[in-house]
FIROBA-329531 format. One record per residue (C-alpha): x, y, z; residue in one letter. Coordinates in steps of 0.25 Angstrom, whole numbers, padded with zeros to 4 digits, always signed. Example, Ala and Ser with C-alpha at 12.3 -4.5 7.8 and 13.67 -1.06 7.14 Angstrom:
% residues 2
+0049-0018+0031A/+0055-0004+0029S/
//
This chain:
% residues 779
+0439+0070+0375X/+0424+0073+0375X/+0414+0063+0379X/+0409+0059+0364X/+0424+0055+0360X/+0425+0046+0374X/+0413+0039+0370X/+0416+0035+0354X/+0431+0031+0361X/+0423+0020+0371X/+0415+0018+0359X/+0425+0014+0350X/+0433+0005+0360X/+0421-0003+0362X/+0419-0005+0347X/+0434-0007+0344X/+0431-0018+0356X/+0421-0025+0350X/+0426-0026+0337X/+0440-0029+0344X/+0431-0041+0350X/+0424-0047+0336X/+0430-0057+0327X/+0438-0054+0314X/+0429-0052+0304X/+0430-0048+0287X/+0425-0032+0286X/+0414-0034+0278X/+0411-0018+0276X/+0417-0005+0283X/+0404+0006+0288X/+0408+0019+0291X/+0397+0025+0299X/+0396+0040+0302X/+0402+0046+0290X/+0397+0062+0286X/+0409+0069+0280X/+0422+0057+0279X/+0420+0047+0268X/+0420+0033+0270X/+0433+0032+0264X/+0440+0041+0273X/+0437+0031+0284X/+0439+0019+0276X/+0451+0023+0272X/+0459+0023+0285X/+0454+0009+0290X/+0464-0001+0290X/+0451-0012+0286X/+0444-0014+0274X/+0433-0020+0269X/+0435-0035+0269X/+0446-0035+0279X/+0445-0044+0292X/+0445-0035+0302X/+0453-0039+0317X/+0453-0032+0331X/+0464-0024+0329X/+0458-0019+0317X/+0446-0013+0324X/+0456-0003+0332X/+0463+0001+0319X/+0451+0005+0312X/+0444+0016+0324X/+0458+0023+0324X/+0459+0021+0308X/+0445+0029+0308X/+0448+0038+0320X/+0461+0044+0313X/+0454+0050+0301X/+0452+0061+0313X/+0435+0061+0306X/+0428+0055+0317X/+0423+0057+0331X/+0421+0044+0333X/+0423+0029+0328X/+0419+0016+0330X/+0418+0003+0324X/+0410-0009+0323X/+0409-0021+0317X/+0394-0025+0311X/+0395-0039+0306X/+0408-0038+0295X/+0405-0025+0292X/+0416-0012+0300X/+0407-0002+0305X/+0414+0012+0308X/+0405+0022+0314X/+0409+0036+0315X/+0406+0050+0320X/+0414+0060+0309X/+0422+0072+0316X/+0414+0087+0310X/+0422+0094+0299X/+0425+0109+0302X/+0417+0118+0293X/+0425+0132+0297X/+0433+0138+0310X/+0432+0150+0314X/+0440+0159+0324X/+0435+0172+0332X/+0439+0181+0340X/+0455+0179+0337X/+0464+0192+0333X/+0478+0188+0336X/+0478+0175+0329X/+0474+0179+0315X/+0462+0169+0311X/+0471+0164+0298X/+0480+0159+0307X/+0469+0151+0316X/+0465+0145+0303X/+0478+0141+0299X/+0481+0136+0313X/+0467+0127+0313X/+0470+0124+0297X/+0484+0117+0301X/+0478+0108+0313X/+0466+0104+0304X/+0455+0113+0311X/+0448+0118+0297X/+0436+0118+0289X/+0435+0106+0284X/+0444+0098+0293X/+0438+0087+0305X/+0434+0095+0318X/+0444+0091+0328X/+0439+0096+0343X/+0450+0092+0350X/+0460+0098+0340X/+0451+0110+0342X/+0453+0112+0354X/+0466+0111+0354X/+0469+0121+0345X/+0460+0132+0354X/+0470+0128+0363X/+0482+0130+0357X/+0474+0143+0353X/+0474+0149+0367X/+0488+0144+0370X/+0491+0155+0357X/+0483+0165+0362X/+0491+0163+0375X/+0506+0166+0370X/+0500+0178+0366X/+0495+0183+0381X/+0480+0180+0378X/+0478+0169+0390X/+0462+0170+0388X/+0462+0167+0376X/+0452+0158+0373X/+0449+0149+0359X/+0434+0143+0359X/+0428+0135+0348X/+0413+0134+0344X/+0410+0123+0336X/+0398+0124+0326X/+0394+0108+0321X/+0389+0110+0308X/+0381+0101+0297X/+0388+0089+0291X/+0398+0087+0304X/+0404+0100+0303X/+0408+0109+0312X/+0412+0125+0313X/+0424+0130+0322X/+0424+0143+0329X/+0436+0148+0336X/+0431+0160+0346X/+0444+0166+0350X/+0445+0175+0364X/+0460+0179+0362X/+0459+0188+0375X/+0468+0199+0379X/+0483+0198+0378X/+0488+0195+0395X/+0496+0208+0399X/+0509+0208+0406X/+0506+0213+0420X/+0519+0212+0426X/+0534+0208+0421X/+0545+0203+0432X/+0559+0203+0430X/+0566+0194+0440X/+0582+0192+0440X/+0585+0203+0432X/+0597+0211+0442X/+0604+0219+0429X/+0594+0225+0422X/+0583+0232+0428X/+0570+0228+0426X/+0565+0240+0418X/+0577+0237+0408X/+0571+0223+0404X/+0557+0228+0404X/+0561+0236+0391X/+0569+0223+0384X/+0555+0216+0386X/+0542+0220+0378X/+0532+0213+0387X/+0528+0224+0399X/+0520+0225+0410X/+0508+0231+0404X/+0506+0247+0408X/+0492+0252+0410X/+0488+0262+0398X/+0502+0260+0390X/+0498+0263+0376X/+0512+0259+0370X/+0512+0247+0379X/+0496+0243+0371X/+0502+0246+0359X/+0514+0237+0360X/+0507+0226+0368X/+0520+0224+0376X/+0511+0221+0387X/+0505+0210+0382X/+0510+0196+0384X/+0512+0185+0376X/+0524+0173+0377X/+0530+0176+0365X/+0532+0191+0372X/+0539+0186+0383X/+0548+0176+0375X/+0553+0188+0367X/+0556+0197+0380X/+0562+0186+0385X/+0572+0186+0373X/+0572+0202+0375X/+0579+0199+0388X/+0588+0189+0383X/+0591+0197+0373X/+0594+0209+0383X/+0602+0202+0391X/+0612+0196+0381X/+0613+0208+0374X/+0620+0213+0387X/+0627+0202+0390X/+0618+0192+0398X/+0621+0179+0392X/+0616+0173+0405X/+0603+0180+0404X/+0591+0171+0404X/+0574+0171+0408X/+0576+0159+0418X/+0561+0161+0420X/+0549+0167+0416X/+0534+0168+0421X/+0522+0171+0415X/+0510+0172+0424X/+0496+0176+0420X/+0486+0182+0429X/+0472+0174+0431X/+0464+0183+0421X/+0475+0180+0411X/+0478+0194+0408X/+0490+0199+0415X/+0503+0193+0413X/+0513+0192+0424X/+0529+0189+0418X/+0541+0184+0428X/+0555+0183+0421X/+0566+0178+0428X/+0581+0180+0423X/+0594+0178+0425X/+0603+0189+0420X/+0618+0184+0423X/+0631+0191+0419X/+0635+0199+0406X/+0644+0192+0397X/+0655+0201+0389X/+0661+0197+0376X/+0675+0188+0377X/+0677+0186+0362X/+0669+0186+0349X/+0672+0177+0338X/+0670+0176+0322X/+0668+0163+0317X/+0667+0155+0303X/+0668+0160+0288X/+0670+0174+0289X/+0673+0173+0274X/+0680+0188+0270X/+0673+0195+0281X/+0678+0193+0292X/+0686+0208+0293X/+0670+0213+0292X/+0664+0205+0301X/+0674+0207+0312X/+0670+0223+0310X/+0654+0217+0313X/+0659+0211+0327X/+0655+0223+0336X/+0655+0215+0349X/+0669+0214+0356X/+0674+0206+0367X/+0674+0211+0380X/+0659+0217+0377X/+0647+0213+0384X/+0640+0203+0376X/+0628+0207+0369X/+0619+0199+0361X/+0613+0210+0352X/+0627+0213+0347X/+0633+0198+0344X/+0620+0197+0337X/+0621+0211+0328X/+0636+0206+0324X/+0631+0193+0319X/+0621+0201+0312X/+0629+0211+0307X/+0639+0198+0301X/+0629+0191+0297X/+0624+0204+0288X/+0638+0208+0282X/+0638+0191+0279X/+0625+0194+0271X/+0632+0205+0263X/+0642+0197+0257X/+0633+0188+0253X/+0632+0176+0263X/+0616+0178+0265X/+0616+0165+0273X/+0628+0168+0284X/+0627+0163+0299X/+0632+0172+0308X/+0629+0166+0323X/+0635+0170+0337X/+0639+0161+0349X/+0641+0163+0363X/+0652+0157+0371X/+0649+0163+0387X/+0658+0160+0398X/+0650+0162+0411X/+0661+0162+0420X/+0666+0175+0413X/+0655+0179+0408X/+0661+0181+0394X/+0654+0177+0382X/+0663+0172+0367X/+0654+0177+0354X/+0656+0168+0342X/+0651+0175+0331X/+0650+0163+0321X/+0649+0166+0303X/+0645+0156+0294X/+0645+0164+0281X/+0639+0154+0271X/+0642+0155+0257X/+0639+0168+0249X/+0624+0168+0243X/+0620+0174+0229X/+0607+0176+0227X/+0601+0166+0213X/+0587+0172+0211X/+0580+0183+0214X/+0564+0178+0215X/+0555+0190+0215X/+0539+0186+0222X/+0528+0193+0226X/+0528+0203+0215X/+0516+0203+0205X/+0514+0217+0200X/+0530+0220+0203X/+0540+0218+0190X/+0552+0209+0196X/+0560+0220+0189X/+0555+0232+0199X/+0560+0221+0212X/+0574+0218+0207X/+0577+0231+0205X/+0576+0234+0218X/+0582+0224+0224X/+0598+0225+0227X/+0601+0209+0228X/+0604+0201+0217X/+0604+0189+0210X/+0617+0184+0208X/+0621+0193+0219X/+0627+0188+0234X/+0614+0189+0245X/+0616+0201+0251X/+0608+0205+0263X/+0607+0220+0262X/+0604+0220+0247X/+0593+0210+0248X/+0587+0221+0262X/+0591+0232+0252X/+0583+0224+0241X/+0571+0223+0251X/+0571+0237+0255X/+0570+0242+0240X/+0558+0233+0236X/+0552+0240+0251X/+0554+0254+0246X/+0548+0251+0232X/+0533+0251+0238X/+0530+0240+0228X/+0527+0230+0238X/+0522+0229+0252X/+0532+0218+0257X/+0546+0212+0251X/+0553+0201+0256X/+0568+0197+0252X/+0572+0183+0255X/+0583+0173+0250X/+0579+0159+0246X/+0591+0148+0248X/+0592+0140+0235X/+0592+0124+0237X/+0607+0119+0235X/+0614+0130+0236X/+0619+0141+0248X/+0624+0151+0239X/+0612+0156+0233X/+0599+0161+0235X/+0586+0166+0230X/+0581+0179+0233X/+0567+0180+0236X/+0560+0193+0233X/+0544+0192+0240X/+0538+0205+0237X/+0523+0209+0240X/+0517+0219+0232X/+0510+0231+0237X/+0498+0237+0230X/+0507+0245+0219X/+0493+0253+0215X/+0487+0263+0226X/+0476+0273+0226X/+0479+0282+0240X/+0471+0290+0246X/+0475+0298+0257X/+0468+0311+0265X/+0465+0317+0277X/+0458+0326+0286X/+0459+0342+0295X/+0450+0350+0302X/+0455+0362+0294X/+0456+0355+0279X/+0446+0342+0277X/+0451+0330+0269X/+0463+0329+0260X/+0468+0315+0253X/+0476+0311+0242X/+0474+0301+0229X/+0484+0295+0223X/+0486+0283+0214X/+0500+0276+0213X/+0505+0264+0206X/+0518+0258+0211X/+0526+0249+0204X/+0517+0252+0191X/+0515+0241+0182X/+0525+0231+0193X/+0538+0240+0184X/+0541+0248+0198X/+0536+0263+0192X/+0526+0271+0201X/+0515+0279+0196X/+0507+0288+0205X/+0495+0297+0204X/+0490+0307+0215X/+0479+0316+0219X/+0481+0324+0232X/+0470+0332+0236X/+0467+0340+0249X/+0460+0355+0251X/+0470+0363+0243X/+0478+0353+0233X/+0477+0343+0223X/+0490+0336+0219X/+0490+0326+0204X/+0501+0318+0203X/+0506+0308+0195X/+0520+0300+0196X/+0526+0289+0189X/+0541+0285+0195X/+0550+0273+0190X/+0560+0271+0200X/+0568+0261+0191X/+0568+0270+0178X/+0581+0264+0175X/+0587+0252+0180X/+0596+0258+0189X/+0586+0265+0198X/+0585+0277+0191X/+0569+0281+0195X/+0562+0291+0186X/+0550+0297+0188X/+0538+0308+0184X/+0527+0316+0192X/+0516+0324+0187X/+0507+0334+0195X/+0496+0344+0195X/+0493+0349+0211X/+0481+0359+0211X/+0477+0367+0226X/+0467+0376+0229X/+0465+0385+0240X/+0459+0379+0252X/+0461+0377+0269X/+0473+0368+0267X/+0479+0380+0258X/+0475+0391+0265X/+0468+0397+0254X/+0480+0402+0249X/+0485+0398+0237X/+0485+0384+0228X/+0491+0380+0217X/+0491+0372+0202X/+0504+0364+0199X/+0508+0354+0188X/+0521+0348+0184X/+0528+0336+0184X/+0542+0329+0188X/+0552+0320+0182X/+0562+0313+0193X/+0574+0304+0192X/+0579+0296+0204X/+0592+0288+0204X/+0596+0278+0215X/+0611+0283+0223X/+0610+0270+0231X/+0600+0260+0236X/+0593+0267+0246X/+0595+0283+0239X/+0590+0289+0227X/+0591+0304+0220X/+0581+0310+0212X/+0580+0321+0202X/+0567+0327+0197X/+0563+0339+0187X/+0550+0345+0190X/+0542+0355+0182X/+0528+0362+0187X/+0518+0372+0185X/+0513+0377+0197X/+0501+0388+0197X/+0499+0397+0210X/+0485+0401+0214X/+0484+0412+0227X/+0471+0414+0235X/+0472+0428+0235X/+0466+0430+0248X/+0473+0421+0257X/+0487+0423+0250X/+0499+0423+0259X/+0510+0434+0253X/+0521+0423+0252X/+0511+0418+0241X/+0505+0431+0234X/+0522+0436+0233X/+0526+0421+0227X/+0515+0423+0218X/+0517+0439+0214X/+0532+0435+0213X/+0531+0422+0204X/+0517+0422+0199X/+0507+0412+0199X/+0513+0400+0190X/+0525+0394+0189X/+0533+0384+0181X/+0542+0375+0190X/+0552+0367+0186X/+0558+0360+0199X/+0572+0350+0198X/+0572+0339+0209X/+0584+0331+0216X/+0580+0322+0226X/+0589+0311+0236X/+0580+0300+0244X/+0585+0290+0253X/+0576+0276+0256X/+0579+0264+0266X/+0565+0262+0270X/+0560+0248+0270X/+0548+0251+0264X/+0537+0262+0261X/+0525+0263+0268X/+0528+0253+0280X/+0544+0255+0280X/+0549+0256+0295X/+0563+0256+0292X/+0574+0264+0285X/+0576+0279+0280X/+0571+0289+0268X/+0574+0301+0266X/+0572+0310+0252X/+0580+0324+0250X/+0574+0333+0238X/+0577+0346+0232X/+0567+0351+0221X/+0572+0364+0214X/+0563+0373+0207X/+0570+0381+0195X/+0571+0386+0181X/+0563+0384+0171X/+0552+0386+0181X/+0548+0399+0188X/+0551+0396+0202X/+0565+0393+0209X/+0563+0386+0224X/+0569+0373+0231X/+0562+0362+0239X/+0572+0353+0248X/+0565+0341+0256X/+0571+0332+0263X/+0561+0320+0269X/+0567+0307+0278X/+0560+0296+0286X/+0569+0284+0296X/+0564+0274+0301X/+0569+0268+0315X/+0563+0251+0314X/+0562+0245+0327X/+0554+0233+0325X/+0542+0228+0315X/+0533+0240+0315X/+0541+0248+0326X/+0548+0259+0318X/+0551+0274+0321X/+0550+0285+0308X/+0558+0299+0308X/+0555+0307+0296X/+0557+0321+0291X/+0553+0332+0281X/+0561+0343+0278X/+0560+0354+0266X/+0565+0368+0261X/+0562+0375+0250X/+0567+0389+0246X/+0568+0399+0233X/+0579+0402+0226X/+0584+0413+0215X/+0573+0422+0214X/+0565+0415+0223X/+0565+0417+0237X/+0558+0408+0242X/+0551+0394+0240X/+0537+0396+0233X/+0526+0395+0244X/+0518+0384+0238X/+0531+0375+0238X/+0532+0376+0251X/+0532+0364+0260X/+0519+0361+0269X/+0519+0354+0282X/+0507+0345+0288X/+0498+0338+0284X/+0499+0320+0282X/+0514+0320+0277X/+0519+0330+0285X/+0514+0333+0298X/+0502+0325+0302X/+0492+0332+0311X/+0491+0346+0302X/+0485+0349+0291X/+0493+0348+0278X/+0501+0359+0274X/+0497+0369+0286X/+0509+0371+0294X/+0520+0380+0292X/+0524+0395+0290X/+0511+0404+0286X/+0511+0414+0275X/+0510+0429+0274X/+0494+0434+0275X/+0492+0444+0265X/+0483+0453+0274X/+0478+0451+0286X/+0465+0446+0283X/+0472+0431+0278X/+0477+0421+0289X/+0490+0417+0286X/+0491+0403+0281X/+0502+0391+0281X/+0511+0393+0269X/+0522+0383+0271X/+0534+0384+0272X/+0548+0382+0266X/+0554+0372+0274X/+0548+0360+0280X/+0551+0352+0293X/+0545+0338+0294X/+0549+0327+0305X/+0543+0317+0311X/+0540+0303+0318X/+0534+0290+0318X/+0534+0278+0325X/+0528+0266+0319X/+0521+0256+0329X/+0515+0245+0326X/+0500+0245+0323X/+0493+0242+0335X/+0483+0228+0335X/+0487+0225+0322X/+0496+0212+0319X/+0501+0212+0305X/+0509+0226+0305X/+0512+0224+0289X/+0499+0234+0287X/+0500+0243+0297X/+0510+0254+0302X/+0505+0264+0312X/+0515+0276+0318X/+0514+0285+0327X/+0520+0299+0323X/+0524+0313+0326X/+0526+0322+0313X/+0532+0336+0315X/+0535+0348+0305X/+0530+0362+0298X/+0536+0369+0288X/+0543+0383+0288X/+0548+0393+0279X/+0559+0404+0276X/+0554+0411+0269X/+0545+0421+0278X/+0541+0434+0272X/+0543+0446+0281X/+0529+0451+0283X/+0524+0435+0288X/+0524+0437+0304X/+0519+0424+0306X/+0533+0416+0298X/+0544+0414+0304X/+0559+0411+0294X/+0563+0397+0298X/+0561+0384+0305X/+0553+0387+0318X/+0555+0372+0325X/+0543+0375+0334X/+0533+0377+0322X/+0536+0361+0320X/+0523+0356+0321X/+0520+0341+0328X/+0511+0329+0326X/+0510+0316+0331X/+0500+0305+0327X/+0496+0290+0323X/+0498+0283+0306X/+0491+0272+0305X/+0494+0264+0292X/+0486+0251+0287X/+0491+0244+0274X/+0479+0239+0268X/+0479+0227+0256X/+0474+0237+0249X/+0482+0251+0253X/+0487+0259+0265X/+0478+0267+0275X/+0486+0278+0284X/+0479+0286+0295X/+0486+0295+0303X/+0482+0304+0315X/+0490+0315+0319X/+0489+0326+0333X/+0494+0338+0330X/+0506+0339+0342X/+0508+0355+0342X/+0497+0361+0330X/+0497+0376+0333X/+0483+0384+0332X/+0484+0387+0318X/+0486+0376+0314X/+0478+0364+0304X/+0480+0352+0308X/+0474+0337+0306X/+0475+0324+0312X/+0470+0312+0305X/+0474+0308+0290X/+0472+0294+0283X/+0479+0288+0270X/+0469+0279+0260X/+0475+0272+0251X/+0467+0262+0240X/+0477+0252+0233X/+0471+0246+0220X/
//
């Protein structure tokens, strides 16, 4: 208590005193001395005495608590001059504003919420005491995280018209490092083996994954996780008796090295003596027997009970009893060191769903989300149709969150509401994308797209792609629910115009226009087929002086324009659980495009493209994907057209060479012309990723950063005699590698990509780039 607040106390004890000591006397008038920002009647109010009123001893007492309770003051007293009650005051400052600096791990909107809810904001009265208590409990924060120097100042501005400004200067400090980690007790399992359950670790000197991961770093909440970790461990090998009987944390006097002591007590490993099903097993109980993978006379493990009341629980949700309770017991005997498992179901009743309430859509039609979705109104609650409901609203990339939820309706245990919460994305997008080589310069890419057009599900798209040798038009429209039963139809048109230039070599380009017709038609939830019919006008153009022979033969044989007219069958397969930030599930896509008659040409193109990936946990995730193609003539063409053939390198294939300069070169037509990349036939694309979270950042939702390897190049079969330099075939140690760093950030207003890619195996002939980026403008 500081000195000023001792000396008003004494003071009011006298004066209570010597109105304590004073005859009864009629209150002539009440003075409130002292007054700046609180009314007289805020303090007139809360006094138990009134003008008028004859005023006693114990009323003197009542009367300084009544006043001090308003919390407004700093000080009270009272007086009596003559009849008149004469309270003089001095009025606590208001807080004008509160500031905070220097904090990063507790966001500043949350420090203003916090000070909100204990009345420490602009406008409320100025409270030291409950100031100081809250920097306290600030550092007490700062220290479940492993930041013991953490220290919370405030500086306190006294402003005009008793009010005050409040500055929170934050020093949050360095998160204390774990120096050392003992083990004592533990005689069945080595050391080394629990080390790898927990994720706390002695902190390594220059051990980039263990920075990145911050698995050094100690924080309370850590420890109480690894602690489950080892519980976990243990029961899972039969350990029932397994438990932490102590734990120390001890902190070195600088406050930056962490030294932690557990103590534990393993025991015995319990075996299984019987299992039992109990309660309503309704008509299931054939099914959920076959669930019960566990039998007596096993080990004990938790992790298994645990999936088998999962796996009942789940097939209870299929048949409609959303709300089922599946729970396990154990019934040890120490002395045997067996253990009963009583695996208890409680079915509930069967649950329909009443309504289906759609929220969060403003530009969306409800129309275009309950086509998607698989669960019903009307319809029992069936767990995998409402996941298979939320996976399909994902795909659509309409919206950059969707959340499915069931709302229990008052009075009644057999129905629900179903609660569809979507967020829309920005459904208009301007992208601009590009890049950078030694060899070629810049190249980007301008498209306009519309999705979901008008909120009725259609998408329209417009692009301009432009590098050194080619300009691609294009515009698509596609309706994925052109009839009610998923039948999607669609329509593109295009005009692609190159030149001769460094990324072509300078040796041929090419004029086309045309358009496509597609129909697509659901097989099952998760696979589609397609079929398209194409017609094209492509116009060849040969730089005469730079030619390969493969091209000046095509061109003698076929001439320089052709009318194409291509028929397409497609089969894609999707599970993913999104688009752009999906980290879970399958997609693969098989297409074979035909060209024949009426047109002039007669080839096939056959591609086949799939991606998996393996989740671990919330931004942890591990992508395979592949790219194959082959193409070929056929009747009286031998061979695939050379300017249909399939390129490799480059941003979408592989990153760290420049685009479309690897592969099998062409035939000079003399010796004065260098032989140039002419591409290939068949192509061979693979590769891997492994997403990690984004480093510093906290709010992952915006972010996704991998570290990948690309590998491929493209080959041919289709060698003429005379090329020395082509080989017939697949040559596996032609495969060229890459490895590299994507950085993505999901803006508010549209993503920006940037990737960085070393070129692992480049050969001396060849181009190669490393850094590209991806703009894109959302409007």
């Amino acid at each position: 208590m500081g000195v000023f607040r001792k000396v008003a106390l004494l003071g009011f004890v006298f004066n209570v005193a010597a109105l304590a000591a004073a005859e009864s006397f009629t209150v002539d008038d009440i003075v409130v001395n002292g007054l700046q920002r609180v009314s007289l009647g805020s303090v007139l109010t809360e006094l138990s005495v009134s003008k008028g009123d004859i005023a006693d001893e114990a009323d003197a007492s009542n009367w300084l608590h009544q006043v001090y309770q308003t919390g407004y003051f700093y000080s009270v007293n009272i007086e009596r001059l003559d009849n008149d009650l004469v309270i003089n005051v001095v009025e606590r400052p208001a807080i004008e504003s509160i500031e905070f600096d220097g904090n990063s791990t507790i966001p500043t909107e949350t420090l203003k919420m916090v000070f909100e809810d204990v009345g420490l904001a602009k406008g409320e009265i100025y409270s030291q005491s409950l100031l100081e208590s809250i920097q306290l409990e600030l550092e007490k924060q700062y220290g479940t995280q492993g930041r013991y120097n953490a220290q919370v100042t405030a500086d306190i501005t006294a402003l005009t018209r008793n009010r005050v400004s409040v500055k929170l200067n934050i020093s949050e400090g360095p998160v204390a490092k774990i120096k050392h980690i003992q083990l004592v007790g533990n005689r069945v399992f080595e050391r080394d083996e629990l080390q790898d359950v927990i994720q706390l670790q002695e902190t390594r000197p220059a051990s980039f994954w263990q920075g990145l991961g911050k698995r050094n770093h100690f924080s309370s909440a850590a420890l109480t996780g690894d602690l489950q970790r080892l519980e976990d461990f243990y029961f899972d090998r039969g350990y029932l008796d397994f438990s932490v009987v102590s734990k120390q944390v001890s902190i070195s006097e600088n406050k930056a090295d962490i030294a932690i002591a557990l103590n534990v007590v393993e025991g015995e490993p319990y075996t299984i003596s019987k299992i039992d099903i109990t309660g309503d097993l309704k008509h299931l109980s054939d099914e959920i027997g076959e669930l019960v993978t566990v039998q007596a006379g096993e080990v004990y493990s938790r992790a298994d009970v645990t999936a088998v009341v999962a796996d009942i629980k789940e097939l209870l949700g299929e048949h409609g009893y959303a709300f089922a309770q599946v729970r396990d017991f154990r019934q040890p005997t120490p002395e045997t060191n067996e253990v009963d498992v009583i695996i208890q179901v409680n079915p509930g009743y069967p649950v329909y769903v009443n309504r289906i309430i759609i929220q969060g859509n403003v530009a969306t039609n409800d129309e275009v989300i309950r086509r998607e979705l698989r669960q019903l109104e009307r319809a029992l609650v069936v767990n995998k149709n409402i996941r298979t409901s939320k996976a399909r609203l994902e795909r659509l990339g309409y919206f950059s969150s969707v959340n499915i939820k069931t709302q229990a309706i008052a009075t009644r245990n057999d129905l629900v509401d179903l609660i569809v919460t979507v967020e829309e994305a920005k459904d208009s997008q301007i992208n601009i994308s590009g890049g950078y080589s030694d060899g070629s310069g810049f190249f980007g890419e301008f498209s306009v797209k519309q999705s979901n057009f008008m909120g009725a599900g259609v998408d329209f798209s417009a692009s301009v792609n432009v590098n050194e040798s080619t300009q691609n038009y294009q515009l698509s429209v596609d309706n994925p629910f052109f009839t009610l039963d998923g039948v999607s139809l669609g329509t593109d048109l295009y005009y692609r115009h190159s030149k001769f230039s460094e990324i072509t070599f300078s040796t041929y380009r090419t004029n086309t226009y045309g358009g496509r017709l597609k129909l697509g038609y659901p097989l099952s939830e998760n696979q589609r087929i397609s079929y398209g019919f194409g017609l094209s006008h492509d116009e060849l153009f040969l730089n005469e002086s730079n030619a390969t022979l493969e091209m000046t033969d095509f061109r003698d044989q076929n001439g320089s324009e052709y009318d194409i007219a291509t028929a397409q069958i497609g089969w894609s397969y999707n599970t993913l659980n999104g688009t752009l930030k999906a980290d879970d599930g399958a997609q693969a896509s098989l297409n074979v495009e035909l060209a024949t008659l009426p047109g002039d040409l007669n080839y096939y193109r056959t591609t086949l493209a799939a991606q998996k990936y393996f989740n671990f946990a919330d931004n942890l995730a591990f992508r395979l994907h592949t790219d194959l193609g082959y193409g070929a003539g056929y009747g009286d063409e031998s061979t695939l057209p050379f300017y249909k053939n399939f390129y490799a390198g480059g941003a979408r294939s592989v990153r760290g060479y420049q685009s479309g300069s690897l592969g099998p070169l062409g035939t000079p037509a003399s010796s004065s012309v260098t032989a140039s990349p002419i591409g290939g036939n068949i192509k061979i694309e693979y590769g891997a990723e492994l997403l990690i979270p984004t480093p510093i950042v906290k709010d992952q939702r915006s972010y996704r950063t991998s570290l990948f390897v690309d590998a491929g190049n493209v080959f041919t079969d289709q060698c003429r005699d005379d090329n020395l330099s082509c080989t017939n075939g697949v040559q596996l140690d032609e495969i060229r590698y890459s490895a590299g760093v994507d950085f993505t950030w999901i803006t508010p207003i549209a993503p920006l990509s940037f990737s960085y890619a070393w070129p692992l195996n480049a050969q001396e002939d060849d181009y190669t780039t490393n850094f590209s980026f991806n703009i894109g403008i959302s409007y």
